[in-house]
C-alpha positions, 0 to 999 in steps of 0.5 A: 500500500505504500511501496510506489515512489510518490507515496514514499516521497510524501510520507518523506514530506510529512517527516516518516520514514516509508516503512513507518504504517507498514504493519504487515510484519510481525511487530519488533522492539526498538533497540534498548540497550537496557533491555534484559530480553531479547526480541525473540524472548519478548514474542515468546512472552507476549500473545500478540507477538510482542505489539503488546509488550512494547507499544500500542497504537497511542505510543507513535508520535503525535504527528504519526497518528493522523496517518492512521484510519480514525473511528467512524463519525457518530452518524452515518456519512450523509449524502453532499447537499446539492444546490438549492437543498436545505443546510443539513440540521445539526441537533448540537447546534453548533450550526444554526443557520437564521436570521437572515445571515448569509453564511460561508461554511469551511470544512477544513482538513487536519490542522497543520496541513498547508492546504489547510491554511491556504483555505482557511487564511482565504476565508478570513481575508473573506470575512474581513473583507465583507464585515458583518455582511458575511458570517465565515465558519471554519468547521475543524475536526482536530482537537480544541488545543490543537485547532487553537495552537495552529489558529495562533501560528496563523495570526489569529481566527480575526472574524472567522468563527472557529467550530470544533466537531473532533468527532466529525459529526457535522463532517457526515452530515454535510457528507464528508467522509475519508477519502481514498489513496487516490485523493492523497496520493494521486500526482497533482496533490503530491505536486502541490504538496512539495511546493508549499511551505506551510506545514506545521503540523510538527509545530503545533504536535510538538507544542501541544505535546510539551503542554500536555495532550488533552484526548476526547474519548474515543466511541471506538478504536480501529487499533489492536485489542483494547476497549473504550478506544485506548488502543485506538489513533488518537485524535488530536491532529484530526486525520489527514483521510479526512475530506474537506469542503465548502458551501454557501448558505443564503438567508433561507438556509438554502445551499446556494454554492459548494460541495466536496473537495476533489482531492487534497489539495484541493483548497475550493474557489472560496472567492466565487462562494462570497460572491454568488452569496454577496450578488 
């Protein structure tokens, strides 16, 4: 799965090394001086031949841990509203779509991801530009400290308001769900991905890590054994399967413009959205 030369280049982008999510192999102990055992004597020992006795899934490092596949979203994975459909409800009401407001709605990749940035500084040079006249919502499926970290990195949320949906309930209702090899891997995304230069998702894991990790439980667990999600991925960085998208939403509550990101690096026309909300 990531033996091609384009998806060892990118995991190299992402600071991995390209044997990093290869699993295939029986599980080996990184060398230990101080080790009295030798790895074969730990697999002898251990009846999950030896992961459980050195590491589970949460003790790869923090930027490692989007890579991995995250647990479903709490709700089923809707179908992506078309133009002229009604903004999908949202019983938490994090949404609310009323009073006549002409919203401009971001769903962003995992913060860090410099497609990401690129999304979100356009929206708020949006939302500064319009004023009151345009609501601008970033939706973000990373953690609350994460989101704030790589938020401050950026200068600020200025008038972009910033929503935290780490369970990536609002994500399936507007339809977004994981994308596939392709939407990550395919050439023009790891073209784009080696000319930008906003990555910052070691900064922001390596700020949030000398501070403390702060994990929202996890309803389920994709990682070996474990219950109540503690050997599972952690969530803090979000996920980089994640899809993206954009919409625009009238006074009504209708969908006006939008829909899902075609792959990666697909940052969306953020400015054609503003002005078909604007006309």
């Amino acid at each position: 799965m990531f033996s091609s030369l384009t998806t060892k280049l990118a995991l190299k982008k992402a600071g991995l090394s390209s044997d990093m999510l290869d699993f295939s192999g029986p599980a080996r102990p990184p060398p230990n001086k101080l080790r009295k055992k030798p790895p074969s004597q730990l697999d002898n020992d251990d009846d999950n031949g030896g992961w459980s006795g050195w590491m589970s899934v949460k003790s790869l490092p923090l930027s490692v841990q989007p890579w991995l596949s995250p647990p479903p979203p709490p709700v089923h994975v809707a179908r992506v509203p078309g133009i002229g459909d009604k903004a999908p409800l949202d019983p938490e009401k994090k949404l609310v779509f009323a009073g006549g407001r002409r919203v401009l709605l971001v769903f962003l990749r995992c913060v860090g991801c410099a497609f990401a940035q690129k999304t979100f500084l356009n929206l708020r040079t949006l939302a500064n530009r319009h004023g009151e006249a345009l609501t601008c919502i970033a939706v973000s499926h990373s953690s609350d400290q994460a989101t704030k970290k790589w938020v401050d990195m950026l200068g600020g949320a200025w008038s972009v308001r910033v929503v935290i949906d780490e369970d990536r309930a609002l994500y399936a209702a507007w339809g977004l769900g994981l994308g596939n090899m392709w939407s990550l891997f395919n050439p023009t995304t790891q073209v784009q991905g080696w000319k930008e230069t906003g990555w910052l998702g070691d900064k922001v894991a390596s700020a949030i890590q000398r501070n403390g990790i702060q994990e929202k439980p996890s309803p389920s667990t994709s990682g070996p054994g474990g219950e109540d999600g503690d050997d599972g991925p952690m969530t803090v960085m979000g996920n980089k399967w994640q899809q993206a998208g954009a919409f625009a939403v009238d006074g009504t509550g209708t969908v006006i413009w939008g829909g899902k990101a075609l792959r990666a690096d697909d940052v969306m026309d953020l400015d054609y959205g503003a002005r078909i909300l604007m006309a």
